[in-house]
C-alpha positions as CSV (number, residue, x, y, z in Angstrom):
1,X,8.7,-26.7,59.4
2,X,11.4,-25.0,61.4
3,X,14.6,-25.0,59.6
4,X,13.4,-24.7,56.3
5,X,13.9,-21.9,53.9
6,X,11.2,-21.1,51.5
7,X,11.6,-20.2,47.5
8,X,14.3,-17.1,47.3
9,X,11.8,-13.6,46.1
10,X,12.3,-13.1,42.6
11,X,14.1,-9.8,42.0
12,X,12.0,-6.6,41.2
13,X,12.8,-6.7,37.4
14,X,11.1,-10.5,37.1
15,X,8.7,-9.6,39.3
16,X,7.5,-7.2,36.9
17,X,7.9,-8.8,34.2
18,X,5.9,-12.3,35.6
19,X,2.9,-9.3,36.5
20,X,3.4,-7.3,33.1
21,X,4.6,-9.4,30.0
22,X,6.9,-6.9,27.9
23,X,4.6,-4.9,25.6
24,X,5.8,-5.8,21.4
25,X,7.4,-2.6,19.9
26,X,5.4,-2.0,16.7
27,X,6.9,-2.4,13.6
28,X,9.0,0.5,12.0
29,X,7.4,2.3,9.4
30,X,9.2,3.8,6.3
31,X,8.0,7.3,5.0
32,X,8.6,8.9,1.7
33,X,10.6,11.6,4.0
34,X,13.1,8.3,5.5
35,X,13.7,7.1,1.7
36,X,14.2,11.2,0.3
37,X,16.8,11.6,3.4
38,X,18.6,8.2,2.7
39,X,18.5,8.9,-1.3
40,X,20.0,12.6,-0.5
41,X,22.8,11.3,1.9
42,X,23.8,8.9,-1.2
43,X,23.6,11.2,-4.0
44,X,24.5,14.7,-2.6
45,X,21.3,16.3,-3.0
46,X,19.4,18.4,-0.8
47,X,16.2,16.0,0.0
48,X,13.9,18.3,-0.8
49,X,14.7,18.6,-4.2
50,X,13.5,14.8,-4.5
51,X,10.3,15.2,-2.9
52,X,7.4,16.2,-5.1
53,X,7.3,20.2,-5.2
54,X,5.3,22.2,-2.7
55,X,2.6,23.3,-4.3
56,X,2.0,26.6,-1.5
57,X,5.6,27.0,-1.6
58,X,5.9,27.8,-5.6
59,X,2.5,29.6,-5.1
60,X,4.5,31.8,-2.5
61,X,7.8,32.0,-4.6
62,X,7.7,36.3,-5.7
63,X,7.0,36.5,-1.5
64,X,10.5,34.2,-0.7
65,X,12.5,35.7,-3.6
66,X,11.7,39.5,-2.6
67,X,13.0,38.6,0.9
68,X,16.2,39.1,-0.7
69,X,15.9,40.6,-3.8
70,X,14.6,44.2,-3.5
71,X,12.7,46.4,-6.0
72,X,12.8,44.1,-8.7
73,X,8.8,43.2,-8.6
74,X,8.6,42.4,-12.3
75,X,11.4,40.4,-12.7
76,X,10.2,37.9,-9.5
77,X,7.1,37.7,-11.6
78,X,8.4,36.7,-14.4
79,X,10.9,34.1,-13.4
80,X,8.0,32.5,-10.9
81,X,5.8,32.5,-14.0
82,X,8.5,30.8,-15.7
83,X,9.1,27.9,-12.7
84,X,5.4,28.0,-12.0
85,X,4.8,27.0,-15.9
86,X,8.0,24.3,-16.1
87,X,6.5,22.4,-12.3
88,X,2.6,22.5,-13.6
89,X,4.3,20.3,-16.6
90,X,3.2,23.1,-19.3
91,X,6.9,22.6,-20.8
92,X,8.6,20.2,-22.5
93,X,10.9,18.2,-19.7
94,X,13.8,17.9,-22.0
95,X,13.9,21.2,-21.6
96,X,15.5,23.9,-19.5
97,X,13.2,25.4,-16.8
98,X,13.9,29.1,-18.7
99,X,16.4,30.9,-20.6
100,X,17.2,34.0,-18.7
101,X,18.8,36.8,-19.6
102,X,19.5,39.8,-16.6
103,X,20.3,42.9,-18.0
104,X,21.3,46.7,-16.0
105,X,23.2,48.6,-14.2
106,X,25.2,47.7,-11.8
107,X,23.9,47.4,-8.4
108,X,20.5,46.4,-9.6
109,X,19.9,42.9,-8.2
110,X,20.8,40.7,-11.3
111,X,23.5,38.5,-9.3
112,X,21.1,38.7,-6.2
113,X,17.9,37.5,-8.1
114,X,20.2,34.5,-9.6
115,X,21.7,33.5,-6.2
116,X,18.4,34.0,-4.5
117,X,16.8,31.9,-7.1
118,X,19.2,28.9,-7.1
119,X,18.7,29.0,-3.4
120,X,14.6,28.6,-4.1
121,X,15.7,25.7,-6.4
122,X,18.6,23.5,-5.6
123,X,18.6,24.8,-2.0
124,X,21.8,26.5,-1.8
125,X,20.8,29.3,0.1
């Protein structure tokens, strides 16, 4: 019929979707690392103080302490040993971790070894 217009084209973004039917998004999913980060954010925390410990990262501890604390071999041993022994639950939890007592001259490593272990800890350095 002369005269007569036929149906308008449907733009290119209904086109599509009348040819490919939007695809669902799946549901979110939650991880233990989402609730740790939301938990730090709250309380102040570092978030990997509230995850369970990593067990190759205490295994490794004299190796991250002596990246800053030099020439003090014995005393990274014995203060893993100590962290080592309070994490495998071989202490009592009410508890401190150790009682540790640095003694020498100055120069040594004493402050070093403390900051250098709260860092391995609490994560403040």
């Amino acid at each position: 019929p002369i005269g007569r217009i036929g149906p308008i084209p449907p733009t290119l973004p209904e086109l599509l979707t009348n040819v490919y039917p939007p695809i669902p998004a799946p549901p979110p999913t939650l991880t233990i690392e989402d609730i740790s980060d939301a938990v730090s954010a709250w309380a102040g925390v570092p978030s990997h103080n509230l995850l369970p410990p990593d067990r190759h990262r205490l295994l490794c501890m004299e190796e991250i302490l002596s990246r800053t604390v030099v020439g003090q071999d014995a005393a990274l041993r014995a203060v893993s040993d100590a962290v080592r022994r309070h994490r495998a639950n071989l202490s009592a939890r009410n508890r401190p971790i150790a009682s540790l007592l640095f003694a020498g001259p100055t120069g040594c490593g004493k402050t070093e070894l403390c900051r250098a272990l709260g860092g391995f800890l609490y994560g403040g350095g």
